[in-house]
C-alpha positions in Angstrom: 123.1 94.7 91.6 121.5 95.0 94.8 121.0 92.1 96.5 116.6 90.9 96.6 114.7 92.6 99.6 112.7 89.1 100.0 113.7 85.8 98.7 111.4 82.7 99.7 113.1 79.5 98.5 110.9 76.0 99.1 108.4 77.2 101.6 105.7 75.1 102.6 102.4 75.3 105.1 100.5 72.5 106.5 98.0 72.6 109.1 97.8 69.6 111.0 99.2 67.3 113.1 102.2 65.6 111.1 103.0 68.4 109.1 106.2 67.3 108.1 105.2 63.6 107.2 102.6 65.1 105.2 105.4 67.4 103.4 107.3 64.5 103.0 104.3 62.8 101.3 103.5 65.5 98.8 106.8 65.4 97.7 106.8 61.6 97.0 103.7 61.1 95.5 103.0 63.8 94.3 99.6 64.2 96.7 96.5 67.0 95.5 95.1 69.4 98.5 91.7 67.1 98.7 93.8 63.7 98.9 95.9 65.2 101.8 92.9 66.3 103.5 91.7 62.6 103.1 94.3 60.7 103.9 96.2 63.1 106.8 93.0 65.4 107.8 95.6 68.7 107.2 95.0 71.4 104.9 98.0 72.5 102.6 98.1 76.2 102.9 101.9 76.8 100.5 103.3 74.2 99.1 106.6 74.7 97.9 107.0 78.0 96.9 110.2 80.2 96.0 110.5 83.6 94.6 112.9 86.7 95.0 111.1 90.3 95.7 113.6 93.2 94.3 114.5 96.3 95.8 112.0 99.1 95.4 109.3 96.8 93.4 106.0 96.8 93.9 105.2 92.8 94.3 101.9 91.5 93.5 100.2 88.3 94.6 96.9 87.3 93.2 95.0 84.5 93.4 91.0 83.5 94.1 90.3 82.9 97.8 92.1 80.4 99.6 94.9 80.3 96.7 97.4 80.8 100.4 98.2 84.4 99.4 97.2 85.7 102.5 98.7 82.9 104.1 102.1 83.6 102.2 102.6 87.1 103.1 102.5 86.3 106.7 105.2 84.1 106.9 107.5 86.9 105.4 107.5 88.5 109.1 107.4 84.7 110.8 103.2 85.6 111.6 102.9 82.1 110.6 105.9 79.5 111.2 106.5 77.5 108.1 106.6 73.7 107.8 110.0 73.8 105.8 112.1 76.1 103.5 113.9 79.7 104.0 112.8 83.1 104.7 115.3 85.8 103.9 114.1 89.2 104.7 116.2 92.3 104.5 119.7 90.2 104.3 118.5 88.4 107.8 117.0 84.7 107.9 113.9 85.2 109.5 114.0 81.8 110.9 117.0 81.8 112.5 115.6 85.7 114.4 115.3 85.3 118.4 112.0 86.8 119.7 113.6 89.9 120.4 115.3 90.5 117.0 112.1 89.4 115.5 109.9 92.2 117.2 112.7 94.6 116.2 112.6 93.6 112.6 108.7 94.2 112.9 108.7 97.6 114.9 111.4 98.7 112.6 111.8 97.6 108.6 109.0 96.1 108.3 105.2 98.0 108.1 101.7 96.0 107.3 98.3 97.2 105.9 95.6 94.8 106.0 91.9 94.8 104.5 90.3 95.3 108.2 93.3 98.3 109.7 92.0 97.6 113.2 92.7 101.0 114.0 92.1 101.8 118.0 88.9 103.7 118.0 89.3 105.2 121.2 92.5 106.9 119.9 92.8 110.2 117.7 93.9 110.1 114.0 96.9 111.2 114.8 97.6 108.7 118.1 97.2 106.2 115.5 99.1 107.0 113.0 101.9 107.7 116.0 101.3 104.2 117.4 104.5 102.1 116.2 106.9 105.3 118.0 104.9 105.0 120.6 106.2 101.2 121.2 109.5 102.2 119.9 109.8 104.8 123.4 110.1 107.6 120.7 109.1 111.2 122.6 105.7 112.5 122.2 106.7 115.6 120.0 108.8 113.5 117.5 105.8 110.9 117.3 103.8 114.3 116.7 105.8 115.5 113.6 106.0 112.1 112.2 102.3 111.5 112.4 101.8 114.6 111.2 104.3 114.3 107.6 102.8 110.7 107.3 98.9 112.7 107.1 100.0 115.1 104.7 101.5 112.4 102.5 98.3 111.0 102.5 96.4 114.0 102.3 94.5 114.0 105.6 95.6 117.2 106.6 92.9 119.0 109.3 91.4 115.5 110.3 94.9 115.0 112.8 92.0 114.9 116.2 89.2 112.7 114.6 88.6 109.6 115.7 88.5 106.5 113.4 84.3 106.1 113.3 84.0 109.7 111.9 86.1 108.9 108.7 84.9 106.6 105.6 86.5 103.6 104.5 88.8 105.1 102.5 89.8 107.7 104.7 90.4 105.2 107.6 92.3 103.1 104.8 94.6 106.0 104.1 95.2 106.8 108.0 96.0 102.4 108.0 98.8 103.8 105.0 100.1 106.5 107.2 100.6 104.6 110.6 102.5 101.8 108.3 104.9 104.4 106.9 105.3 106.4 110.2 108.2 103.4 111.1 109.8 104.0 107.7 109.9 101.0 106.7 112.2 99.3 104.4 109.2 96.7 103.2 105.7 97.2 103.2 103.5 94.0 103.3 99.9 94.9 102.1 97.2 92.6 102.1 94.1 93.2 100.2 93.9 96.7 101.6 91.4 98.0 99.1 89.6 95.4 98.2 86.3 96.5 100.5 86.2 100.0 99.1 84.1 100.9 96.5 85.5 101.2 92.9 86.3 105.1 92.5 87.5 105.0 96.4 89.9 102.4 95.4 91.1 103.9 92.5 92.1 107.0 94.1 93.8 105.0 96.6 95.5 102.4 94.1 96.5 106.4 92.6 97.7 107.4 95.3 99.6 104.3 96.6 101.6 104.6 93.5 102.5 108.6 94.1 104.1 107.2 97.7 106.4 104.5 96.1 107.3 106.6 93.5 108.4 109.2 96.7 109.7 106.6 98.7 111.0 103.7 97.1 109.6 101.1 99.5 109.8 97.4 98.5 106.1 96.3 98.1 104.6 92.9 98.7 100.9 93.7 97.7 98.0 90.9 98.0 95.1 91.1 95.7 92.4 88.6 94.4 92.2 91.6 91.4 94.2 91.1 88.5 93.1 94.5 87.2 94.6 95.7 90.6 98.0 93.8 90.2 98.2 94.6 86.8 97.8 98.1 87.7 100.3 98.6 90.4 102.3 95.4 89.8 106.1 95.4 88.8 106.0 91.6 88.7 103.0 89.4 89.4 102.8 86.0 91.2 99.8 83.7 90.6 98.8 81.7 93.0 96.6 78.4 92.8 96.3 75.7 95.8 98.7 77.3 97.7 101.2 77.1 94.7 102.7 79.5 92.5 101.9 79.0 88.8 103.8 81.8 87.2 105.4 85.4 88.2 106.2 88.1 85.3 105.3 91.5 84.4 102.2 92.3 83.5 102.9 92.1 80.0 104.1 88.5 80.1 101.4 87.6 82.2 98.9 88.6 79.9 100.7 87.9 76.4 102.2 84.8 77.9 99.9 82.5 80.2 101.7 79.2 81.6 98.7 77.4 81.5 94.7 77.5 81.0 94.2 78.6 84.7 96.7 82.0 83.8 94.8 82.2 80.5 91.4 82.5 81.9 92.3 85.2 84.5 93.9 87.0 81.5 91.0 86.2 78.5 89.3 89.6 79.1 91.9 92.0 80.3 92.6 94.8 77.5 96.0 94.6 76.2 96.5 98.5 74.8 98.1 99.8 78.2 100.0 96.8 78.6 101.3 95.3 75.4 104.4 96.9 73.5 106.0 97.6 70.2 109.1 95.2 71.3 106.6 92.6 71.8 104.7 92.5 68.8 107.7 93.9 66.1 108.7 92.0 63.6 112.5 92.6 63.6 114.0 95.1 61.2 116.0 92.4 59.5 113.2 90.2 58.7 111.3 92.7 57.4 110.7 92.0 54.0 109.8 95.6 52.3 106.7 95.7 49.8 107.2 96.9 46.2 107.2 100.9 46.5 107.8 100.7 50.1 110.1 103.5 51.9 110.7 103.1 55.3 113.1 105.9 55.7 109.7 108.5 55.3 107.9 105.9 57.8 106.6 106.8 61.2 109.0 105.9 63.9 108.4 105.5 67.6 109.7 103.5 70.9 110.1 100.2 71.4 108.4 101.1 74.8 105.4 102.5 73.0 102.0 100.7 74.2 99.2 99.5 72.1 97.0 102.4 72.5 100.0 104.7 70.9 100.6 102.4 68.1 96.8 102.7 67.6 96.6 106.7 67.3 99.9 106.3 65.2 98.6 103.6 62.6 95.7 106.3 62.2 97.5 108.7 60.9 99.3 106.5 58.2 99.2 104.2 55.4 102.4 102.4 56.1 103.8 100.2 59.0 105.5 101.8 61.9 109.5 101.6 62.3 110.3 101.0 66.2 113.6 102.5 67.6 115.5 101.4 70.4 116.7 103.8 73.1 119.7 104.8 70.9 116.9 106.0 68.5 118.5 103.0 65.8 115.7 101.3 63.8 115.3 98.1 65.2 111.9 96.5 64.0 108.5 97.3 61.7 105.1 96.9 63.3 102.6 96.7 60.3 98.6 97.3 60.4 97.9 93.5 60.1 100.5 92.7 63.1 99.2 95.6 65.2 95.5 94.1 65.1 97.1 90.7 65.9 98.7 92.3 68.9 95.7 93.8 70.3 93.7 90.4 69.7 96.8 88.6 71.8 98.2 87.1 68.8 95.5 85.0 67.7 
């Protein structure tokens, strides 16, 4: 297995003087954001926090304002020095990088897309989108034909001499997207970049966002206050609360599993049918007890990987429970009517 594209272990942010007193402090006492503000006048931005990003995986970290989730996905490229702990980027401690290596590992493996792109306004579309070859010293026609793949990929074909104030949001958004990618990147840090669009906008973008890693295979670290968002485009999810991290899992276990009442009222009204599946709610095949009359061998049979919603149109079209296969197509568990509805009320 490939060794993690990211891996945070025991990172922490204070701002303040005594930063690493106050660290110290937390540690001992066990001290809340408002009594180190009290006692030290610093604000803790992470405390503590240590996760792994795979390969290829799309990343997501949600959390209400001032969670430190913006905060946290700067200190992946050393925009922000941490108090303590270890950044490993790419294989490389980011810590350890001189100034030089660091501004390579930015020009080169690592791109960013933020809510605001700051895109130069006196500069075409496609100067923009050519901007990080332009401070590699990459010639002007190979900055061209980059620029111009990246549009395509992004569908902005024709709008190559705009300027940034004739587009929309969106639009400027996707040329944001192109100008990241037109380094190829191994690692894309995103944060919040649709979060100012309006609904449909974002959509198509979340859409299309998805078509691009599926083509490219980028590692992802992807900030959103929006679990629909992160649930949505999220391999994993971490949530964040006072600069901590409460819980990371997929989507499913997020939602089927909440740590704690914080996780649980994020979740409350988030529908389960895209996100729930048959291996979840089944009720293995051995501890199935069969009903008088009952023949499973004429029984419906489907994936274990089969969501909610396709349970649902399934259960409509029969009388008896559902047999789930695994990916050998052996039977493997039963999903009855009465354990289907308790699925799609989460168990209750």
């Amino acid at each position: 297995m490939d060794a993690p594209a990211i891996v945070l272990e025991g990172v922490w942010k204070v701002f303040g003087e005594r930063a690493d007193e106050v660290v110290d402090q937390i540690r001992r006492h066990d001290l809340g954001k408002p009594e180190v503000l009290e006692r030290f006048n610093a604000v803790v931005g992470i405390a503590d926090v240590s996760f792994d990003v795979r390969r290829g995986e799309i990343f997501c970290i949600m959390g209400l304002s001032g969670s430190g989730k913006s905060t946290l996905v700067r200190h992946i490229n050393r925009l922000i020095e941490p108090t303590a702990g270890t950044i490993n980027l790419l294989g490389q401690d980011v810590l350890g990088l001189s100034e030089a290596e660091l501004r390579d590992l930015r020009a080169r493996r690592v791109g960013m897309v933020f809510q605001h792109m700051a895109l130069f306004p006196h500069r075409s579309v496609r100067d923009n989108v050519a901007y990080p070859l332009e401070i590699r010293g990459e010639p002007k026609l190979r900055r061209w034909q980059v620029s111009q793949r990246m549009l395509s990929m992004v569908e902005l074909d024709g709008y190559e001499d705009r300027f940034p104030t004739e587009l929309s949001g969106g639009m400027q958004q996707r040329v944001g997207l192109a100008r990241a990618l037109a380094s190829d990147p191994d690692v894309l840090l995103m944060d919040e970049p649709f979060s100012a669009l309006d609904p449909l906008i974002r959509r198509q973008l979340q859409d299309q966002f998805l078509e691009l890693s599926e083509q490219l295979h980028k590692t992802t670290l992807f900030i959103t206050h929006d679990l629909d968002e992160a649930i949505r485009l999220g391999t994993r999810i971490a949530i964040m609360k006072d600069g901590r991290i409460v819980q990371i899992g997929t989507p499913e276990d997020i939602v089927t599993n909440p740590t704690d009442d914080y996780v649980r009222d994020f979740v409350k009204d988030i529908s389960k049918l895209k996100l729930v599946f048959a291996h979840t709610i089944m009720e293995p095949l051995g501890e199935y007890r069969t009903k008088p009359g009952e023949d499973l061998s004429q029984a419906l049979r489907t994936s274990e990987d089969t969501d909610l919603d396709g349970l649902v149109d399934l259960a409509i079209t029969t009388e008896h429970p559902i047999v789930i296969t695994d990916r050998e197509a052996r039977d493997v568990g039963v999903v009855s009517k009465d354990r289907l509805l308790l699925g799609i009320q989460g168990g209750k």
